[in-house]
C-alpha positions in Angstrom: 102.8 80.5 131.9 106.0 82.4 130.4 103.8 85.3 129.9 102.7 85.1 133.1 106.3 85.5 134.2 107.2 88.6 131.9 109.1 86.2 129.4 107.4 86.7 125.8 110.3 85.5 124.2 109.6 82.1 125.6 106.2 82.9 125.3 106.2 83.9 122.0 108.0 81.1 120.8 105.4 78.9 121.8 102.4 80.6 120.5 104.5 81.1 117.0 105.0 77.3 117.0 100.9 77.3 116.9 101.2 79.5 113.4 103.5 76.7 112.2 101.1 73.7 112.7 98.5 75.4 111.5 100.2 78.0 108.7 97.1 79.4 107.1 94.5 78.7 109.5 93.4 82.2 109.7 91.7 81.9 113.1 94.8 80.3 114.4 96.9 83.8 113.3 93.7 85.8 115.0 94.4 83.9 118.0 98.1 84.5 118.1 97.7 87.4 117.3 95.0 88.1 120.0 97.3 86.5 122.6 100.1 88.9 121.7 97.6 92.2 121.8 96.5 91.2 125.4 100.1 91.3 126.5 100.7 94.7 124.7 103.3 93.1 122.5 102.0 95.0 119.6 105.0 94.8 117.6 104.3 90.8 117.3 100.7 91.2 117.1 101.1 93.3 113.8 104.0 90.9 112.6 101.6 87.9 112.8 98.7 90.1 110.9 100.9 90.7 108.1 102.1 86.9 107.9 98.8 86.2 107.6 98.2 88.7 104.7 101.0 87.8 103.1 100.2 84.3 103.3 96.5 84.8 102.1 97.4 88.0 99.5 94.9 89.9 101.2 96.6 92.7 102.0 92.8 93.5 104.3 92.7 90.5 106.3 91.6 91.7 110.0 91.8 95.2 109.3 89.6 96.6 112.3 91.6 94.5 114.2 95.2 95.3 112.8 94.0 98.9 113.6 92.8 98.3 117.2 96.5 97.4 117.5 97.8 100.3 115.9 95.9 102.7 117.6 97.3 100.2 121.1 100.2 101.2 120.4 99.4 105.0 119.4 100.1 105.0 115.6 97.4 106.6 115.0 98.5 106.9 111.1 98.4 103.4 110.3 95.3 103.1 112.6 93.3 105.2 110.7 94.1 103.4 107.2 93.1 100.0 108.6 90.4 101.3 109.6 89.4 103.1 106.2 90.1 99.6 104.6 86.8 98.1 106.3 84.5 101.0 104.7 84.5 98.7 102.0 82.8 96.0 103.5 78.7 96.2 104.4 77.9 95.3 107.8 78.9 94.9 111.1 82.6 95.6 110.3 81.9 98.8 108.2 79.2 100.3 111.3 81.8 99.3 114.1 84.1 101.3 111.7 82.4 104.1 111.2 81.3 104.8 114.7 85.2 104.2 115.7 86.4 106.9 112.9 83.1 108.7 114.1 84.8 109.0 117.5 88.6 109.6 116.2 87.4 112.5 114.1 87.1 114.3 117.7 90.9 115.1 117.5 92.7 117.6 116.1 93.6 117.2 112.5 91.9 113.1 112.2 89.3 114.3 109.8 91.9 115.3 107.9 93.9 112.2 107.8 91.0 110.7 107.7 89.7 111.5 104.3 93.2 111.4 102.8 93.3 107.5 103.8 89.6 107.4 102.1 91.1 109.1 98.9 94.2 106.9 99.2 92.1 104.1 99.3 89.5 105.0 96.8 92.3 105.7 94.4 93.9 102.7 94.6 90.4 101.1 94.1 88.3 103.5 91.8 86.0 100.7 91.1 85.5 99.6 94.5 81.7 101.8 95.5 81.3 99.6 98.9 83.8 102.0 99.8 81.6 105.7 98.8 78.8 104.0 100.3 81.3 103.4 104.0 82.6 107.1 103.7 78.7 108.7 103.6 78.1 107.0 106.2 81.3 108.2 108.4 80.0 111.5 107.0 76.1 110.7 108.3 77.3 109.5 111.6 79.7 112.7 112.2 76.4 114.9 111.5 78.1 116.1 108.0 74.7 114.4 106.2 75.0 117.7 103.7 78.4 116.4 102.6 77.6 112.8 102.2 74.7 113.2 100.4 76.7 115.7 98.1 79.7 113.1 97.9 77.0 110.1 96.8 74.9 113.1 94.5 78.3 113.5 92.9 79.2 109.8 92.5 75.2 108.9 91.2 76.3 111.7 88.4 79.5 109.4 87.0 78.3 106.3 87.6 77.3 103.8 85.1 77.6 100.8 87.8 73.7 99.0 88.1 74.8 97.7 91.3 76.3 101.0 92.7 73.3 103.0 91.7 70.5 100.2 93.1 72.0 100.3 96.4 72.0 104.4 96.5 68.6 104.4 95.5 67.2 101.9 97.8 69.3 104.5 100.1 68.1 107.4 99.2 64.3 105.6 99.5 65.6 104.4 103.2 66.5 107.8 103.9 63.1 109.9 102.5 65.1 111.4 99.9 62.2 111.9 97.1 64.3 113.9 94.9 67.7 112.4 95.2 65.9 109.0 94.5 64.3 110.3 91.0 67.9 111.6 90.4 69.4 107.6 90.8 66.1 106.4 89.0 67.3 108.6 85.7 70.4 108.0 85.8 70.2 103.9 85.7 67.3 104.8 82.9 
């Protein structure tokens, strides 16, 4: 009802009183934090993501969603390295992702900002290959096919990870990649 009335400071001081009673409940924070976004009060949206994530120590907690606020409040920036967190996770997260960095990659100078987040990320994470497998297929779904499957060529070449290498393989298979198949088949040999 405060909301209703254009007080979110009355408002807010309710829903925060939820986080309180319930400090850890994640889907409690994704419901305040919900509540917040559908009144545009991004600013305390964000603030409620991070308590979470501080709370938890997973610093990518609701990523895609901590992005969708960013990018409601046209911080584009931080947007896009949310969003680059998810390519790390297989699914429905990592293919909403891609489509949505897909679509940002449209603008002026995102593709650019785009890939430094990925090599930001994949810095920070060198062991983390969820995350090559999310950027091919950003790459796939923006028609650049020739520079994912150079980028996961490159990868197959260094990589001494069984797991990494199975899942390019059954990939490459998916894909009807003969050649680049035998080249992942060798390489785990």
């Amino acid at each position: 009802v405060y909301a209703q009335l254009g007080d979110f400071k009355r408002a807010g001081d309710e829903w925060d009183k939820l986080i309180r009673l319930e400090a850890g409940e994640r889907n409690t924070y994704l419901e305040v934090a919900t509540v917040y976004w559908d009144y545009y009060q991004f600013d305390q949206a964000v603030r409620v993501f991070k308590d979470l994530r501080n709370v938890t120590g997973d610093q990518s907690l609701y990523a895609y969603r901590l992005g969708a606020v960013y990018e409601g409040k046209a911080d584009i920036d931080s947007a896009v390295a949310e969003y680059v967190k998810v390519l790390d996770e297989p699914g429905d997260g990592r293919d909403t992702v891609v489509k949505r960095l897909a679509q940002l990659s449209k603008r002026s100078g995102l593709p650019e900002k785009i890939a430094a987040a990925y090599e930001r990320e994949r810095a920070a994470y060198p062991d983390d290959w969820q995350i090559v497998i999310g950027y091919a297929n950003y790459q796939a779904e923006r028609e650049r096919q020739a520079d994912a499957l150079a980028m996961l060529r490159t990868e197959v070449s260094r990589s001494r990870d069984v797991s990494f290498l199975e899942s390019v393989r059954d990939l490459f298979r998916g894909i009807l990649r003969p050649e680049d198949e035998q080249q992942v088949i060798e390489r785990l040999a």
